[in-house]
C-alpha positions in Angstrom: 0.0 0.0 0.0 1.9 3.2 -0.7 0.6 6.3 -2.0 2.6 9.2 -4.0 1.6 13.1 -3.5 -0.6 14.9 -5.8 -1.6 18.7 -6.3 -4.8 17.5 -5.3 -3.1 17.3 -1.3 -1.6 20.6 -2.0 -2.7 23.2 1.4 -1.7 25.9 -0.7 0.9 26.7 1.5 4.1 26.2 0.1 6.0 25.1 2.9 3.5 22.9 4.5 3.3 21.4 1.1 6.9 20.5 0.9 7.4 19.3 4.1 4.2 16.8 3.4 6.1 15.9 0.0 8.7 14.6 2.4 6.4 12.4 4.1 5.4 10.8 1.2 8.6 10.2 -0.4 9.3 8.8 3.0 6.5 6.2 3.1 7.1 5.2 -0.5 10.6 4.2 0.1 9.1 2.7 3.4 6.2 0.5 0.9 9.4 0.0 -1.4 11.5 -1.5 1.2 9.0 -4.3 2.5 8.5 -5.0 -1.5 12.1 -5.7 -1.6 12.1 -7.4 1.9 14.3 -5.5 3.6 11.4 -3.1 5.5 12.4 -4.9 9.2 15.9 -3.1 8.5 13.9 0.2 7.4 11.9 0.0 9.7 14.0 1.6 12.5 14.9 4.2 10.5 11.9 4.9 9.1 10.5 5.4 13.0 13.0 7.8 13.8 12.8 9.7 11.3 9.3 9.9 11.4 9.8 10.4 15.1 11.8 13.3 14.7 10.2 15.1 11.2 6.7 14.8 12.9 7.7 16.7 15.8 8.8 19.3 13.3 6.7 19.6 11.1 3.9 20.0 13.8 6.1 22.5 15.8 6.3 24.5 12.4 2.6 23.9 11.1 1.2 25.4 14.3 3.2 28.2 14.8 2.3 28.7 11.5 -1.3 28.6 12.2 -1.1 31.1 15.3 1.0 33.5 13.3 -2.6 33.7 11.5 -4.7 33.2 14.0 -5.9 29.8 12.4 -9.8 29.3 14.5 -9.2 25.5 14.5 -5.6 25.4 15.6 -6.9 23.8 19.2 -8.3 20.7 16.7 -5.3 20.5 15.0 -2.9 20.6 18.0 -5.4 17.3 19.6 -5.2 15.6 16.1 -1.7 16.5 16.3 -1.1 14.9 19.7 -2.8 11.8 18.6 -1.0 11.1 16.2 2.5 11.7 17.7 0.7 9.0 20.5 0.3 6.5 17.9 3.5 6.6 16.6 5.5 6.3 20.3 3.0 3.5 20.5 4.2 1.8 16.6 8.1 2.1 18.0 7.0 0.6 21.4 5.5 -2.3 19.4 8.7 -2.5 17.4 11.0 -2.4 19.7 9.5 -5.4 21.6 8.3 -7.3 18.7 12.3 -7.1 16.8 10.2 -5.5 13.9 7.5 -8.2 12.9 5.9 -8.0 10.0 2.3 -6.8 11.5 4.5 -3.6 13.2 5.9 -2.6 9.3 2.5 -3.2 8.2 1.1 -0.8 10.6 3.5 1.7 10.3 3.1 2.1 6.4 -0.7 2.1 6.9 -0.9 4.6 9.4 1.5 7.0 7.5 -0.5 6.5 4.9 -4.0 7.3 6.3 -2.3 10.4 8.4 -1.0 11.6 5.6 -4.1 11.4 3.4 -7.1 11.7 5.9 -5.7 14.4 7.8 -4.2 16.4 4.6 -7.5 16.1 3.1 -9.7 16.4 5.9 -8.3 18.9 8.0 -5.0 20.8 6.5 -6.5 21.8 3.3 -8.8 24.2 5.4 -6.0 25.8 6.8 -5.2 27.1 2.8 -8.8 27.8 2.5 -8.7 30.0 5.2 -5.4 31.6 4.0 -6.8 32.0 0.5 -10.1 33.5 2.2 -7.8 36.1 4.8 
């Protein structure tokens, strides 16, 4: 199951697109990797990474939406959390599962569906609201 981006998930904000690009291109090399059978060894990268990047990109995406005084940044900050919860939860599985199968499976699914439920559902209407300022 991977997924590639598409204007249709652009915000409209150039630098939230980009760093969403990233996210994708990281999930594809993740889908790539269990294709190839070596997503176990990926896998620990791949966490990190996503550890890390997530943290960012959040940190930057809402200080972004304060600096215009988004109205739904409080959602966004829970959904946020959330998913920053499931992840600590996916490296908590791997790390005391060695990196089973089910674990990789999870991880590429759940990037997946972040990445397109929450683009589509939720960041997209923080361009709207930009566009609409």
């Amino acid at each position: 199951m991977s997924i590639a981006w598409t204007p249709n998930l652009s915000v409209g904000v150039d630098h939230i697109d980009d760093q969403h690009k990233i996210w994708f291109e990281k999930a594809h090399a993740l889908f790539e990797a269990g294709k190839e059978k070596r997503a176990k060894e990926y896998i620990k990268t791949m966490l990190d990474f996503l550890d890390e990047y997530t943290k960012k990109h959040f940190k930057d995406e809402e200080a972004f939406m304060e600096e215009i005084r988004y109205p739904e940044l409080e959602a966004q900050k829970k959904a946020h959390a959330s998913f920053v919860e499931k992840l600590a939860k996916l490296k908590s599985d791997y790390e005391e599962t060695g990196g089973s199968i089910l674990v990789i499976l999870n991880a590429n699914k759940m990037v997946i569906d972040w990445l397109t439920n929450h683009i589509t559902v939720m960041d997209k209407k923080i361009g709207q609201y930009v566009k609409n300022r």
